[in-house]
C-alpha positions, -999 to +999 in steps of 0.1 A: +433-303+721+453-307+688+475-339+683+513-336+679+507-350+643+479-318+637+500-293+653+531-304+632+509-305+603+498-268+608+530-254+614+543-269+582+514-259+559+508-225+574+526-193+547+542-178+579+573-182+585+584-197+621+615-199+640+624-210+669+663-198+683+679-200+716+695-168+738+727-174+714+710-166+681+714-208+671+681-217+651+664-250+667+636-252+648+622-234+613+589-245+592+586-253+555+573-219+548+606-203+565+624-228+541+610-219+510+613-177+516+649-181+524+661-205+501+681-230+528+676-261+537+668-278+569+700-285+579+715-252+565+694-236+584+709-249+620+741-236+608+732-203+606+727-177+637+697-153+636+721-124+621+730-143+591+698-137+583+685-111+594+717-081+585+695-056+612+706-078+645+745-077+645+759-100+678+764-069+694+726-054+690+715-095+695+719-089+734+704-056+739+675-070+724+672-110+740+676-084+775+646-063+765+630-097+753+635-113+788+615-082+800+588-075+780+580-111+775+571-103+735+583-076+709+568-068+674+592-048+650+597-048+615+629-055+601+650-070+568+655-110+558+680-119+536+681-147+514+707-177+505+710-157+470+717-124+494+687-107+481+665-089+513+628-084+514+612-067+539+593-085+568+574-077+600+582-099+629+564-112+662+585-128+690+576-141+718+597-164+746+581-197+750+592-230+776+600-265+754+615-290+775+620-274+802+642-245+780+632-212+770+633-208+737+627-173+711+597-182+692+598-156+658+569-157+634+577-135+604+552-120+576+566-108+542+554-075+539+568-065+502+535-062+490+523-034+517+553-018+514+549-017+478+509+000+482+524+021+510+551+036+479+524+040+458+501+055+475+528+081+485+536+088+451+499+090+447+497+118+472+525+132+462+513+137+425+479+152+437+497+175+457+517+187+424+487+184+403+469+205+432+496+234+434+499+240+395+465+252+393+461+288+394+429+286+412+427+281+449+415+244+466+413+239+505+400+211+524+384+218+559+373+195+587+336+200+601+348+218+623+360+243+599+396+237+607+419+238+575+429+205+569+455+207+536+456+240+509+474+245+477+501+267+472+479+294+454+459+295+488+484+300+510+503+329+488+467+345+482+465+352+524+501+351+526+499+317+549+530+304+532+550+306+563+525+298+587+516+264+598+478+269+593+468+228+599+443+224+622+436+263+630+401+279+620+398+311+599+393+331+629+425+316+646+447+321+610+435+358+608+459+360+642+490+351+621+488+369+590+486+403+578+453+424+595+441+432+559+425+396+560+406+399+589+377+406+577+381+381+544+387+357+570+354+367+590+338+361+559+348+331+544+334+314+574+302+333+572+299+315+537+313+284+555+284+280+578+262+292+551+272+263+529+270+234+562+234+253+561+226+246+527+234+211+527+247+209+493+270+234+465+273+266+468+285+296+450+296+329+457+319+357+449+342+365+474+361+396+473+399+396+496+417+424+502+455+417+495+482+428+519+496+452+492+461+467+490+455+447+454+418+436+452+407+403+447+374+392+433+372+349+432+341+329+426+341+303+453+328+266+450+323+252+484+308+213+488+301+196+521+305+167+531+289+149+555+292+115+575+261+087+572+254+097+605+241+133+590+273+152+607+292+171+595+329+154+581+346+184+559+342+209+533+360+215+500+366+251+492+375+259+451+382+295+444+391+311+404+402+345+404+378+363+383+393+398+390+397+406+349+369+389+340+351+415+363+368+443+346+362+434+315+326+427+322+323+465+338+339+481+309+316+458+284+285+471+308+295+506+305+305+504+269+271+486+263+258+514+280+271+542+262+260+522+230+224+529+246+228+565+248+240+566+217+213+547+198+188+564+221+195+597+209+182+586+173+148+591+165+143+566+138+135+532+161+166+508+159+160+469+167+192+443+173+175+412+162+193+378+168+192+351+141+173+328+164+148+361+164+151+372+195+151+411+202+189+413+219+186+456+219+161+486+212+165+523+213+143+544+229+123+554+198+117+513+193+107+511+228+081+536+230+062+519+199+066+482+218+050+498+248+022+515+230+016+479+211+016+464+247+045+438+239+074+448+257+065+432+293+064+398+275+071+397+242+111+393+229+102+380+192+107+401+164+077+387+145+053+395+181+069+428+179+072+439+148+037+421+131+018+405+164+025+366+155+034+337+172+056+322+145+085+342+125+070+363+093+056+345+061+081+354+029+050+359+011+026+380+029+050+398+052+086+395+039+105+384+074+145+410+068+160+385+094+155+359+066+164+377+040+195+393+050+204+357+066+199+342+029+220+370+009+242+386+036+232+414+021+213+447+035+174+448+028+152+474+025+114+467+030+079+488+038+062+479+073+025+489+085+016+499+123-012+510+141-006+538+159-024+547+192-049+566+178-060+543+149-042+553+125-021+531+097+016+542+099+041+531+070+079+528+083+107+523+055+128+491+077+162+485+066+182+457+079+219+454+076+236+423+088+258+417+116+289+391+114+308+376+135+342+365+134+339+337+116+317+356+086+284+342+097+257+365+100+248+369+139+221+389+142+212+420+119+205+461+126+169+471+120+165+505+114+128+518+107+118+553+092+084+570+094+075+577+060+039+578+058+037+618+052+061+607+022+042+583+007+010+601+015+021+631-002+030+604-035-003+590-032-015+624-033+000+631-063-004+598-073-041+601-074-040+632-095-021+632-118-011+595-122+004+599-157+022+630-151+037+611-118+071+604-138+072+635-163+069+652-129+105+645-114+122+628-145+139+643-178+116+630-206+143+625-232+168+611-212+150+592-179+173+610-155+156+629-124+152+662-136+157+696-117+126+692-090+133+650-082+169+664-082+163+691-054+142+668-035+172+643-033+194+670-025+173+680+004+172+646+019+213+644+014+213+678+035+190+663+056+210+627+061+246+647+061+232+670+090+222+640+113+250+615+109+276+645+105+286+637+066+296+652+038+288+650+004+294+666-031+275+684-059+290+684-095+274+707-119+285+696-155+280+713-187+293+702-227+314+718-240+309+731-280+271+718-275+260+745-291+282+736-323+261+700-326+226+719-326+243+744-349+258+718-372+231+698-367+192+694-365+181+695-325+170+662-326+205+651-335+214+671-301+186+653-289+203+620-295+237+628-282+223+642-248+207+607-245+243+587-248+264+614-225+238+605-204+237+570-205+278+573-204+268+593-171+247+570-155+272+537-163+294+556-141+274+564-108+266+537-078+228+536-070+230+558-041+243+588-059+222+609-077+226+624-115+201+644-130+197+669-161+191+705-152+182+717-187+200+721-219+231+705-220+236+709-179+237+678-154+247+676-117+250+650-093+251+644-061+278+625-044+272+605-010+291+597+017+326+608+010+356+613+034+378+635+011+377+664-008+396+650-031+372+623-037+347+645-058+380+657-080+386+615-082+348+610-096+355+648-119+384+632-133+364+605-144+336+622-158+360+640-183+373+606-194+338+596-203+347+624-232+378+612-247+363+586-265+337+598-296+303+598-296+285+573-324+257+587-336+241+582-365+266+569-383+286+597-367+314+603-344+315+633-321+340+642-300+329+665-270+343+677-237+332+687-205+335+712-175+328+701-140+321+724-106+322+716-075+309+721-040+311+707-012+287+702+020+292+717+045+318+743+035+302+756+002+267+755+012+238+741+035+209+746+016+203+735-020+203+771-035+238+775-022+250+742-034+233+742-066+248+779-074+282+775-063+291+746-080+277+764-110+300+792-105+325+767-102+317+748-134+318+785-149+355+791-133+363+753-154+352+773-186+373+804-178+404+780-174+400+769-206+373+744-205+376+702-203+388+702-164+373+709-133+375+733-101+361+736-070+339+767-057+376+774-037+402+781-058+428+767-034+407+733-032+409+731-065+446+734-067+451+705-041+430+686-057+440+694-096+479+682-078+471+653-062+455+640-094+486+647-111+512+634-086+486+601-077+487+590-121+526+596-120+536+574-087+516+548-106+542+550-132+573+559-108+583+523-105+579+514-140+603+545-151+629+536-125+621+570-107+622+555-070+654+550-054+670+542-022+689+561+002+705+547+039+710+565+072+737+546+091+726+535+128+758+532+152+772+525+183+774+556+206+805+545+228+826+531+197+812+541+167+801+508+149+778+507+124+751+489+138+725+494+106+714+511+078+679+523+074+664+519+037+647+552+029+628+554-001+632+588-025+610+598-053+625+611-081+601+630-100+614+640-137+595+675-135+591+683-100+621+670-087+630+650-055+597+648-037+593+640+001+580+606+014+558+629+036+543+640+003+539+606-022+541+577+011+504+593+018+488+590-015+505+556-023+491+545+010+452+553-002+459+543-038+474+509-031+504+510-046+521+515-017+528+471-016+545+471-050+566+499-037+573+480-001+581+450-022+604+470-041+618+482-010+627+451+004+643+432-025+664+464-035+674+470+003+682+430+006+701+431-025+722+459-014+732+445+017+742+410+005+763+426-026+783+450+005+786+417+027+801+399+001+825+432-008+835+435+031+820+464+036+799+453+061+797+425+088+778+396+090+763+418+128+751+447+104+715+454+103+693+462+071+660+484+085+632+485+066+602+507+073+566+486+073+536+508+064+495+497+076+488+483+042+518+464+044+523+447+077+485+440+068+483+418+038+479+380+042+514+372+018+538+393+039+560+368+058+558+346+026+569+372+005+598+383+028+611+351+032+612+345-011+634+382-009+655+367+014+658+336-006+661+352-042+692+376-029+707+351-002+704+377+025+701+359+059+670+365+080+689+378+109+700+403+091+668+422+080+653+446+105+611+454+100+603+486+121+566+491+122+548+519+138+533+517+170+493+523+157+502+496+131+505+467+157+480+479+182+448+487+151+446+448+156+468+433+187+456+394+179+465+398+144+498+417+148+512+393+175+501+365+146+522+380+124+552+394+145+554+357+159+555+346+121+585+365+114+608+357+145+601+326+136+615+334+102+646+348+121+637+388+110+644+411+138+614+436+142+617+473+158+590+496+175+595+526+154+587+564+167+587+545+204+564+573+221+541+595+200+515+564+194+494+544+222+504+513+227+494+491+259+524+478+279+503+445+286+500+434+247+537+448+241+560+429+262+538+399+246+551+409+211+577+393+201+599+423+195+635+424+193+639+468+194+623+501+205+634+536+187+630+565+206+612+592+186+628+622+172+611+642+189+622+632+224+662+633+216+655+670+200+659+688+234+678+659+255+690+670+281+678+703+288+644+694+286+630+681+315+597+660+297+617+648+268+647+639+295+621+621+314+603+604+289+641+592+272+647+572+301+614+559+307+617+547+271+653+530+279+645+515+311+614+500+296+634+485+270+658+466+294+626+455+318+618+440+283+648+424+270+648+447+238+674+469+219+670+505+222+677+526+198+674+571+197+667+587+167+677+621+154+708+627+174+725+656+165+747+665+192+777+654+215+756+663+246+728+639+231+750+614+225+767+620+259+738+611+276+723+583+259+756+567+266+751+575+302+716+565+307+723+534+286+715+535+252+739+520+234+726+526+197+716+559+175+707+579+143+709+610+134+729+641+116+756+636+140+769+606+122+751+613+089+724+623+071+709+600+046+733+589+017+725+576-012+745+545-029+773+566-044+774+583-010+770+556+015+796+533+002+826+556+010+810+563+045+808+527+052+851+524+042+856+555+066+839+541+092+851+506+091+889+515+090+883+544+118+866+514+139+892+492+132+921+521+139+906+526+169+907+489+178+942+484+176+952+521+194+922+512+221+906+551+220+869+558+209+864+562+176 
């Protein structure tokens, strides 16, 4: 038993606090520690009834409670104290009735619980962060008991089996496939087929897991489920993680069947065709390449170039077997070297391998194309020769006085250009050139003066030529060569053009100078020939047609070719020269509002006038200053003048600071690296602000590169330009990557306003076009309007902007000026009367 003197000492030294009160609320008794967390005194303390400090337990609440207290004997509750200061902390409080004297007395002891309270806050505000950390994540999270029953999901689970509504704790797949739609059932079923699979396993799993939607949309996730288990071995819960990999399935499809089409294609090709990796690695053969690996017995095991291709075990020696992966690595340049192979039946086979290299988008070479050609006939047939006649070899096929190839070396390449053309579907061209007033040098002169001057036309000639075209002399004063790989016709007439040029300077020689000229035919492959008779002959009647027309020029075996190509020529050297003579010029084609008759915009249109021929259409020069390059000088000129223009009539009044400037973008244009930067110095040099200038760019413009063009389209809203789709409609464009562009406008062709509204399609199509634009946010705009009927019905359908001959046709500056005065005091009439302009 403890002494008064211990007891006294325990209840003073304990960190409870103790009370003792009678039925009244009077405190008899408190201990130091009651003292101290209440700030009063001893005698204080017997002042006070229990409600002064404790605000829960009014009088009128005090005897509810001391009656329930009489009852039960004990209570345990947690309530408020409040301080001498009248601050409150928060307390939890056990009181029992106890005998002292022969009195019953209400013994309280009290525990500050601030701190718990304070872990029980913050471990709320724990959970509740998870929780919002949990439901922004796209991907789906549930937590399961071991007995599969869902325990806590995110938000993304729940909408994904539309559970959002349903109180799915504690319920089992089965049981949640009762209260949702029926399209789940069997997703359901499944998921705890992979449930059990995973309890099974013991440890991760993966899976895909495809779900049916309710709207019949289907899902494809990869699933992530972990166990977990108790010490015990039994089973505790599971954590289910699900990503929607639905695209990233699509994509990888379309890749597969793109990858596979690539096959076919390379397949098809009977030269073998190796994708080699730059860690060497063989990533993909044709079938030609495959057929040799299997005969060598490599393919089963073997994914090395240098096991393949030369039977090592460590990459090629430069040395003794020059390795192309190396080579073309070092220069990032294409390589051409010989290879040696054994065929089946013992014989040594010689293959001409050229590798080209591969990059990727950071210019690093990624792997390279290796292309190999049989050429041992070839070479055998040279070694043939070779052997007997070694001397003659290069007298054979070459011109002795000059080094070209001479008329057999020169059929022999033309065959193989027939031959290439034919399989890769190319064309090429054969210029046949004879001197002109040749025969005057030998006649003036000795022949080996003639000699002399054949040898510098044709060293003139062979300056000029890349390696893979051919020139050679016939005979005489007579050359021809052979252009490769080109797309135009008027390509050949672009190389002709040059060749006569090599003539306008003098020849020196021998203390000489001799001015000579040329004439030039030429044919074409496939359309003037397929064999090398008909090549060689036409372009010589050609190059005979080129004397008839009065020698120094060219023409092509078609008369009508040779017009087109004699004109373009012409028209190509004067638009370099249009800008410099002031021969461009502007005009503007106002755009409006349809109800009221605004001027919304003008669109800058650029005219060429040409001193001889006259006002030429954009249809006509925009096309060949596009190829030639000149089309960015011209754009810039565009801009600035067009900028210009509209900050001189701001400043006159005759337009608003609302009025639009357009400005047509071409390819070239909306593709060079400076264009925001030099937009925004226009806009700065003629004070023009941003929001006024309008960019409309074609729709094949922004989708040839969609990355790229939402780069730059970002780049100028920034800038504060407004940029239009222009011919909405006749391109392809994906609606995915175009309500990403930042774009501010879509025009609606020409071409579908022609026959609004009789025309059902173009009807149709219009208000696709329009409601697309509001689903996106942008300005529409119709082009070509001509009539009241059009107009009419834009209006209705809710196109509030257009162009066309109905309000005017293009103006130029002395024409535009006065339409803009008209327009702006009709507007302004109307205003004040309140009719429709």
């Amino acid at each position: 038993m403890l002494s008064d003197d211990m007891a006294r000492f325990a209840i003073e030294h304990t960190p409870l606090e103790l009370y003792w009160a009678d039925f009244n609320g009077r405190f008899v008794e408190v201990n130091a520690a009651a003292l101290r967390a209440l700030g009063y005194s001893r005698e204080q303390m017997f002042d006070l009834a229990l409600w002064d400090v404790d605000p829960n337990f009014p009088p009128e609440r005090w005897s509810a409670f001391v009656e329930s207290l009489r009852q039960e004997r004990h209570a345990r509750l947690e309530t408020l104290h409040r301080r001498r200061d009248g601050s409150c902390y928060p307390v939890e409080v056990t009181v029992s009735l106890v005998e002292h004297n022969g009195e019953t007395l209400l013994f309280g002891l009290a525990q500050d619980i601030s701190d718990r309270r304070r872990m029980e806050r913050e471990l709320q505000e724990s959970e509740q962060r998870l929780r919002v950390l949990i439901n922004s994540t796209p991907d789906i999270i549930c937590f399961k008991d071991g007995a599969g029953r869902w325990l806590e999901a995110n938000e993304a689970d729940l909408e994904l089996f539309a559970l959002t509504e349903v109180d799915y704790r504690g319920k089992t797949d089965s049981e949640l496939a009762d209260y949702t739609h029926t399209t789940y059932r069997h997703s359901f079923l499944a998921c705890e087929a992979t449930d059990e699979a995973a309890w099974q396993a013991g440890r991760l799993s993966r899976a895909e897991e495809v779900i049916e939607r309710f709207d019949g949309v289907v899902k494809i996730y990869d699933v992530i489920k972990v166990p977990v288990f108790e010490p015990d071995g039994r089973r505790k819960g599971l954590i289910v993680l699900g990503r929607d990999i639905t695209e990233r399935k699509c994509f990888e499809e379309a890749l597969q069947e793109e990858r596979g089409f690539l096959q076919n294609v390379i397949d098809g090709i009977d030269d073998p065709i190796l994708v080699i990796g730059i860690d060497y690695q063989v990533l993909r053969m044709n079938r030609a390449a495959r057929d040799i690996a299997e005969r060598s017995g490599f393919i089963d095991h073997c994914a090395a170039c240098y096991k393949l291709a030369a039977a090592r075990q460590r990459p090629c020696n430069q040395d003794d077997h020059p390795c192309p992966l190396r080579t073309v690595r070092d220069t990032r340049q294409p390589c051409k070297l010989i290879r040696h192979y054994r065929a089946p039946d013992g014989a040594l086979r010689q293959y001409e391998v050229a590798a080209s290299p591969l990059f990727d988008e950071a210019g690093e070479v990624r792997a390279i194309i290796e292309v190999s050609r049989d050429i041992s006939e070839h070479l055998a047939l040279l070694d043939e020769l070779r052997e007997r006649e070694l001397s003659y070899a290069h007298l054979a096929q070459h011109d002795p006085l000059t080094g070209l190839p001479n008329r057999l070396l020169f059929a022999d390449r033309l065959s193989q250009s027939i031959h290439t053309a034919h399989r890769h579907r190319r064309r090429f061209a054969v210029l046949f050139i004879d001197l002109d007033r040749f025969k005057q040098v030998n006649d003036s002169f000795d022949h080996s003066y003639g000699d002399r001057v054949l040898t510098a036309v044709a060293e003139r000639l062979r300056r000029l030529f890349r390696e893979d075209d051919t020139i050679a002399r016939m005979g005489g004063d007579e050359f021809t060569v052979i252009l490769n790989h080109i797309r135009h016709d008027q390509d050949a007439a672009t190389v002709a053009s040059k060749i006569l040029d090599l003539f306008k300077l003098p020849f020196e020689v021998l203390d000489h100078s001799l001015f000579l000229g040329a004439s030039v035919g030429i044919s074409l492959y496939p359309e003037h020939g397929t064999t090398v008779d008909d090549l060689v002959r036409n372009a010589d009647t050609a190059m005979y047609r080129a004397k008839e027309s009065g020698r120094n020029n060219f023409q092509y075996y078609s008369r009508e070719l040779t017009a087109k190509a004699v004109e373009r020529v012409r028209l190509e050297s004067s638009l370099h020269r249009a800008l410099e003579r002031g021969e461009l010029l502007l005009h503007y084609q106002p755009q409006v509002d349809l109800e009221h008759g605004r001027v919304r915009g003008l669109e800058a249109l650029v005219r060429w006038q040409h001193p001889e021929a006259g006002l030429i259409s954009p249809a006509t020069f925009i096309p060949l200053a596009e190829e030639s390059g000149i089309i960015l000088a011209i754009g810039a000129w565009v801009l600035e003048q067009a900028c210009g223009r509209m900050k001189d009539w701001l400043d006159r009044g005759l337009v608003t600071a609302e009025t639009l400037i357009s400005v047509n973008l071409s390819p070239k244009q909306f593709d060079q690296p400076n264009l925001v930067a030099l937009i925004d110095r226009i806009l700065t040099t003629t004070g023009l602000a941003a929001a006024q200038l309008e960019l409309e760019i074609t729709e094949s413009t922004v989708m040839q590169s969609v990355e790229q063009a939402g780069d730059v389209l970002h780049r100028l809203r920034e800038l504060g330009v407004k940029v239009a789709i222009d011919d909405f409609g006749t391109g392809y464009s994906s609606l995915i990557h175009l309500k990403r562009f930042p774009l501010t406008t879509l025009k609606i062709d020409k071409t579908f306003v022609s026959d609004i509204p009789h025309d059902a399609n173009d009807t149709a199509i219009t208000r696709a076009v329009i409601a697309l634009a509001h689903s996106l946010s942008l300005e529409v705009l119709a082009e070509g309007v001509e009539t009241q009927a059009q107009r009419a019905f834009l209006i209705d359908e809710g196109c509030p902007h257009g162009q066309g001959y109905l309000f005017s046709r293009p103006l130029d500056e002395s024409g535009i000026e006065p339409f803009l005065r008209e327009r702006l005091a009709q507007v302004e009439s109307a205003v004040d009367s309140g009719a429709r302009p």
